[in-house]
VEXBADREN-212536 format. One record per residue (C-alpha): chain; x, y, z; residue in three letters. Coordinates in steps of 0.5 Angstrom, whole numbers, plus 500, padded with zeros to 3 digits. Example, Ala and Ser with C-alpha at 12.3 -4.5 7.8 and 13.67 -1.06 7.14 Angstrom:
# residues 2
drendo, east, north, up, nulo
A, 525, 491, 516, ALA
A, 527, 498, 514, SER
***
This chain:
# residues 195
drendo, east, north, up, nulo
A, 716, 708, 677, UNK
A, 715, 700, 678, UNK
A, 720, 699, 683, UNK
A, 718, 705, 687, UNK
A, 710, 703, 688, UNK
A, 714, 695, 690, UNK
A, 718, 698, 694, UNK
A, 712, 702, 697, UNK
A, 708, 696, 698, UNK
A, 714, 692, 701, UNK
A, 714, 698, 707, UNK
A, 707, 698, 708, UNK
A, 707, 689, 708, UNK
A, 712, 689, 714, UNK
A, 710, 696, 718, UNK
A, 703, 693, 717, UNK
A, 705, 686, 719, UNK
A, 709, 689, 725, UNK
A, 704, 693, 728, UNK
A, 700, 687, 727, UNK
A, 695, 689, 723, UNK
A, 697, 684, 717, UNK
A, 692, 682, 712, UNK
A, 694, 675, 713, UNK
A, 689, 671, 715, UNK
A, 690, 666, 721, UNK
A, 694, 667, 727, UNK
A, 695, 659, 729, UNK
A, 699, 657, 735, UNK
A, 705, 653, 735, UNK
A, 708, 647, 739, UNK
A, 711, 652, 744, UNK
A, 704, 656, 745, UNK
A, 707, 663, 741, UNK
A, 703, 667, 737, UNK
A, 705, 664, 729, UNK
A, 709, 669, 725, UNK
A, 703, 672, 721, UNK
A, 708, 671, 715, UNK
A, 708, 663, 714, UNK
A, 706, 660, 707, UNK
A, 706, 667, 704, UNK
A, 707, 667, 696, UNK
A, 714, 665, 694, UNK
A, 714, 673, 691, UNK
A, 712, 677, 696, UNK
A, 716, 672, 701, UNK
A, 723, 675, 698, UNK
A, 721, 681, 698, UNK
A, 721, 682, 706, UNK
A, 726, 677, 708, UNK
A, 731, 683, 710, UNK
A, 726, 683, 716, UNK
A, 726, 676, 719, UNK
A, 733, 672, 719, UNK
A, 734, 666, 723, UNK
A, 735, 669, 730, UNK
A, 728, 671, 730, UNK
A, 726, 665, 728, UNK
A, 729, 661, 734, UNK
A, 727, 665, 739, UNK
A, 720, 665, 737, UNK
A, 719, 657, 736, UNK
A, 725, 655, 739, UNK
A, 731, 651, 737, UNK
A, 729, 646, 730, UNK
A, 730, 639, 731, UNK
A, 733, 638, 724, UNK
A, 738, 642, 721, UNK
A, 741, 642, 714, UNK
A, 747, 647, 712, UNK
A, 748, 646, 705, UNK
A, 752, 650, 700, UNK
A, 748, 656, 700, UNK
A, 743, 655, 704, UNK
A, 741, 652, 710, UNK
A, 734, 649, 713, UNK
A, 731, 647, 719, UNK
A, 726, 643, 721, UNK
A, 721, 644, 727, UNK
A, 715, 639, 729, UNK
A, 709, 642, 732, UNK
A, 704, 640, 736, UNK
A, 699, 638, 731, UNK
A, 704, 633, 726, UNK
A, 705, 638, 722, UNK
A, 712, 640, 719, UNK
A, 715, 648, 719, UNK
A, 720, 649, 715, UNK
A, 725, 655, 715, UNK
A, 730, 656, 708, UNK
A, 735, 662, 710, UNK
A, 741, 664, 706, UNK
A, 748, 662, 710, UNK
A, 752, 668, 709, UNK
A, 746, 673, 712, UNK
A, 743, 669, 715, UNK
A, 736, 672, 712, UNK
A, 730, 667, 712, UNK
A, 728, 666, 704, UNK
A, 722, 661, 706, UNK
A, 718, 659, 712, UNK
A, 713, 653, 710, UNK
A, 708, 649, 714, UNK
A, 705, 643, 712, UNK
A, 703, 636, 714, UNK
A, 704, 633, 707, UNK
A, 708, 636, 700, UNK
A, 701, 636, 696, UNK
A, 701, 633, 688, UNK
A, 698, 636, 682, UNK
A, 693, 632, 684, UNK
A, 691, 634, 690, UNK
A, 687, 641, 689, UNK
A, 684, 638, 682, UNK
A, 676, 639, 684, UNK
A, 677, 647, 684, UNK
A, 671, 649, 680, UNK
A, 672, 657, 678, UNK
A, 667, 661, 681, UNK
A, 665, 656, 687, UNK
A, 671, 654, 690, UNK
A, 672, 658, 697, UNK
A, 677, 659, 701, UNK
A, 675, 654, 706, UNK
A, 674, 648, 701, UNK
A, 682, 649, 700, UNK
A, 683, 650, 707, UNK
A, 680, 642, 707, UNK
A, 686, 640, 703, UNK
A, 691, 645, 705, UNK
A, 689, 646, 712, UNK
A, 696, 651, 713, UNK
A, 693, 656, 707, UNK
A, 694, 663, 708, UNK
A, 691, 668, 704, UNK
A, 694, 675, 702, UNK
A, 690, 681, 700, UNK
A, 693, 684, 694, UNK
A, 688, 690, 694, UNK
A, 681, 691, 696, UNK
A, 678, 685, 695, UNK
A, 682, 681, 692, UNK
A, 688, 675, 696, UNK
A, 693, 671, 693, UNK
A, 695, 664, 697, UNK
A, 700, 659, 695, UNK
A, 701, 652, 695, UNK
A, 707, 647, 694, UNK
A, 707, 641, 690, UNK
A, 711, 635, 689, UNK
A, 716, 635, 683, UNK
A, 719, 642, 684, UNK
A, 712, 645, 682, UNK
A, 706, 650, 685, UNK
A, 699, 653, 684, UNK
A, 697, 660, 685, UNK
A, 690, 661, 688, UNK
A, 687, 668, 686, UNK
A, 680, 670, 690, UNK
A, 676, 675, 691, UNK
A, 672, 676, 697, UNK
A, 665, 676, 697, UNK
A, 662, 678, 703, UNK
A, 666, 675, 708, UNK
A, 667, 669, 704, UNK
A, 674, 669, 699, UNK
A, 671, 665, 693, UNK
A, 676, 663, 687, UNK
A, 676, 666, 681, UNK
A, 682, 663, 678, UNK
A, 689, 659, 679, UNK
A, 695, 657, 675, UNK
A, 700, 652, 675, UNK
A, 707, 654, 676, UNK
A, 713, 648, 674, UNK
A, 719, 650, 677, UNK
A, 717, 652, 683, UNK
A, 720, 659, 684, UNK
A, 722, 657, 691, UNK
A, 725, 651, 689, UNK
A, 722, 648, 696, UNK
A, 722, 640, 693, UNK
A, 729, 641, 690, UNK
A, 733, 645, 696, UNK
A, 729, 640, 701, UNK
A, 734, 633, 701, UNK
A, 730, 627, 698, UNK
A, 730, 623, 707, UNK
A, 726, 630, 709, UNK
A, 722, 630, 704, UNK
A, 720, 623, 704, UNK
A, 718, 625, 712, UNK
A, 711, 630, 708, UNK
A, 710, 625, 701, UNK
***
């Protein structure tokens, strides 16, 4: 039963991100002036459940060839920059070419970065103050989720809930080791280039 609703939401997620009627938050640019794919900086969790719809064509077409490739063992990475200095990684499968990550950032945050949120007052906007990259997405009415990777192969899972029009936090947790393993697939020479 659990499976079939998971494999529900999945449908309903990317026919809803297709048709353009995502629940995800910010629509940003990217250097080559293109819609950003409204997916970027999701959860690692609902991240690998919809990477069978976007694979590393589809993201070449869309902001143009990187200017970094890594091809490791099992996986490869690209590195784009974009206009405002800010990084877009792109972690995909060898053998499918299916995209397993895709993350925007200027710089990989510490544990200490996002320390002041303060429970039932911290918003959606003061994490964007620290995380300008934050997408938010809406687990159920009222309810969102963002994600956020940190130094040390570690994350931090934000829960809100809508009050009006502002999404306040109502709790967060840590999360060691990062379930993307985003610090420990990226090699320590690009890594230095966000820390």
């Amino acid at each position: 039963m659990k499976n079939n609703i998971c494999k529900i939401l999945i449908f309903l997620f990317i026919s809803l991100n297709l048709s353009g009627c995502a629940w995800i938050e910010e629509d940003k640019t990217n250097k080559v002036g293109k819609s950003e794919m409204q997916s970027i900086n999701l959860p690692y969790s609902i991240r690998e459940n919809i990477s069978f719809a976007i694979n590393s064509d589809m993201i070449e077409r869309m902001y143009g060839k990187p200017q970094v490739i890594r091809k490791l063992q099992e996986r490869t990475y690209e590195i784009r920059d974009m206009d405002d200095g800010s990084k877009l990684f792109v972690i995909y499968e060898n053998k499918s070419s299916h995209v397993t990550d895709i993350w925007r950032l200027k710089t990989l945050l510490s544990h200490q970065s996002l320390k002041n949120i303060d429970v039932g007052k911290t918003t959606l906007n003061d994490i964007k103050n620290v995380d300008p990259y934050t997408a938010i997405f809406e687990t159920s009415k009222n309810h969102g989720i963002s994600e956020h990777r940190l130094k040390d192969n570690e994350a931090l899972i934000i829960n809100y809930k809508r009050s009006g029009s502002t999404w306040v936090v109502v709790d967060y947790r840590y999360i060691k080791p990062d379930p993307s393993g985003f610090s420990t697939i990226i090699i320590p020479a690009d890594l230095s280039q966000i820390s």
